[in-house]
C-alpha positions as CSV (number, residue, x, y, z in Angstrom):
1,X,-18.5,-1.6,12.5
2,X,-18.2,0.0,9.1
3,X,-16.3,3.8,9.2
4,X,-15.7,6.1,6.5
5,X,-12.7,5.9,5.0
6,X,-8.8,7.8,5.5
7,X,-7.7,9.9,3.5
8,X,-4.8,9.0,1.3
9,X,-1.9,11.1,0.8
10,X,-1.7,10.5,-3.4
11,X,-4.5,9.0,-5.7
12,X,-3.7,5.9,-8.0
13,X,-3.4,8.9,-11.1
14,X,-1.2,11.0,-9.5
15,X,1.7,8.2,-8.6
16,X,0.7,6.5,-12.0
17,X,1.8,10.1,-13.8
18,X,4.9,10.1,-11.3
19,X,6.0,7.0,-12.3
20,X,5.2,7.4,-15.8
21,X,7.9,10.1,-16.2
22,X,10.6,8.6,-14.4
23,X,10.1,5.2,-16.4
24,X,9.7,6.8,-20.2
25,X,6.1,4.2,-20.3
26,X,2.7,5.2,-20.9
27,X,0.9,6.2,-17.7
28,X,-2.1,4.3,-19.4
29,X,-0.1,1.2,-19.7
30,X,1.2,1.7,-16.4
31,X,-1.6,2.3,-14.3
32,X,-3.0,-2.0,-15.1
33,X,0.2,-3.5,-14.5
34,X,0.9,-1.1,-11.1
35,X,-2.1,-1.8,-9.2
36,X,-4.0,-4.5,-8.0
37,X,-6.9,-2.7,-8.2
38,X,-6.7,0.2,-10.8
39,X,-10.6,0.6,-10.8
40,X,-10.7,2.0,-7.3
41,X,-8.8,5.2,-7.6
42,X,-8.2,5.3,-3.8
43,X,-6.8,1.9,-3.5
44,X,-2.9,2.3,-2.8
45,X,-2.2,-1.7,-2.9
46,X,0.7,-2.6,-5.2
47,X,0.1,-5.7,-7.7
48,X,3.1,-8.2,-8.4
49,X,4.2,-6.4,-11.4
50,X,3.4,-3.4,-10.0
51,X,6.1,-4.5,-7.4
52,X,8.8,-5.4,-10.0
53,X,8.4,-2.2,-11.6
54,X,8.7,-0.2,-8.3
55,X,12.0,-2.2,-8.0
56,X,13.3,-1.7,-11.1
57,X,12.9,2.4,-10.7
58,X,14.7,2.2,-6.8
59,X,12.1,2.9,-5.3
60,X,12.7,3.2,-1.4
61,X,10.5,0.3,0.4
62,X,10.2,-1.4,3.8
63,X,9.8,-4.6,4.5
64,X,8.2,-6.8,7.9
65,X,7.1,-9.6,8.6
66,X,3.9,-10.5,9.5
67,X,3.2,-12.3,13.2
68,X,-0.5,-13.7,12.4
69,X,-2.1,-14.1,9.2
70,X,-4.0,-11.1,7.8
71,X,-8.4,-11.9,8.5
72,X,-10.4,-10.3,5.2
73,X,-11.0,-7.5,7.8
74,X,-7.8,-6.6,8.4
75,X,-7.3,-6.4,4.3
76,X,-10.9,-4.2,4.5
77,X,-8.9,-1.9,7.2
78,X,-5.6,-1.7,4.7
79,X,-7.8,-0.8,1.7
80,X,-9.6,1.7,3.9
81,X,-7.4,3.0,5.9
82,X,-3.5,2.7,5.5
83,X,-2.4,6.1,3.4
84,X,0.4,5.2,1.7
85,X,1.5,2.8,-0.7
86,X,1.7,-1.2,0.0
87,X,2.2,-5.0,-1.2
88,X,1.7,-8.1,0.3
89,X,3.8,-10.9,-0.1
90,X,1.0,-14.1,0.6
91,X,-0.1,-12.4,3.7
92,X,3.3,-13.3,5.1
93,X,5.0,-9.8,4.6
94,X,4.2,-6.3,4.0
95,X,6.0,-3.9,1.7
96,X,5.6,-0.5,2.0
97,X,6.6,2.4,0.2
98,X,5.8,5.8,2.8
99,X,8.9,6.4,5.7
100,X,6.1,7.6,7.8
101,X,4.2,3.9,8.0
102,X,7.1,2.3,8.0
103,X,8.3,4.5,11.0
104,X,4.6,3.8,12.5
105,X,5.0,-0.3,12.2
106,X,8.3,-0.2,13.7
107,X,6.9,1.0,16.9
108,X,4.8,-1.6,17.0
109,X,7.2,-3.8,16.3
110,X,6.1,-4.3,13.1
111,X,2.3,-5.8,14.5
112,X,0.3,-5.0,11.4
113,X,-3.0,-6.0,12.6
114,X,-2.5,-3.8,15.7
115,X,-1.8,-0.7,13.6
116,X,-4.8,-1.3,12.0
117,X,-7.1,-1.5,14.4
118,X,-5.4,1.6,16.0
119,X,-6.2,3.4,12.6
120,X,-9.6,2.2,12.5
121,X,-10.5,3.3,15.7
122,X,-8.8,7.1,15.1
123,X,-10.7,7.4,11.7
């Protein structure tokens, strides 16, 4: 079953400009190396550099492990539907960047795949 997407809480441009300032770099330059995708505006998914640069400016993050492997629906469901800010480690671990998800994961005990389907179903 295909549903609409959730609304994210910030676009790609409006953390790109955020993170722009606080780093002194080009928000042009920026917004390639932060995202793994930086064509779809509403994709939150951090790339690799993206991560080291997050890092480097202290960003708060929070880390868990994954139980199961993530299915190519479950990354569909995290494009779609998780509002904050994320990056995977190999499908082994999720980062992620929003107090709120992380606060959400933890009461699920950190059962990713289960969150998701939850936000699938409440979309």
């Amino acid at each position: 079953m295909v549903t609409g997407s959730t609304p994210k809480r910030f676009k790609q441009s409006q953390l790109t400009k955020i993170f722009a300032e606080t780093s002194g770099q080009a928000a042009s330059q920026l917004h390639y190396h932060l995202w793994n995708n930086p064509k779809d505006s509403t994709s939150l998914r951090i790339s690799l550099q993206g991560y080291g640069i997050l890092k480097q400016l202290k960003i708060k993050s929070y880390t868990f492990e994954l139980t199961e492997p993530l299915a190519n629906r479950h990354l569909l469901q995290l494009e779609r539907h998780f509002p904050g800010m994320y990056f995977l480690f190999k499908a082994q671990k999720i980062t992620v960047y929003d107090e709120q998800e992380a606060t959400m994961l933890s009461l699920m005990d950190g059962d990713l795949r289960g969150y998701l389907e939850n936000l699938e179903h409440n979309a």
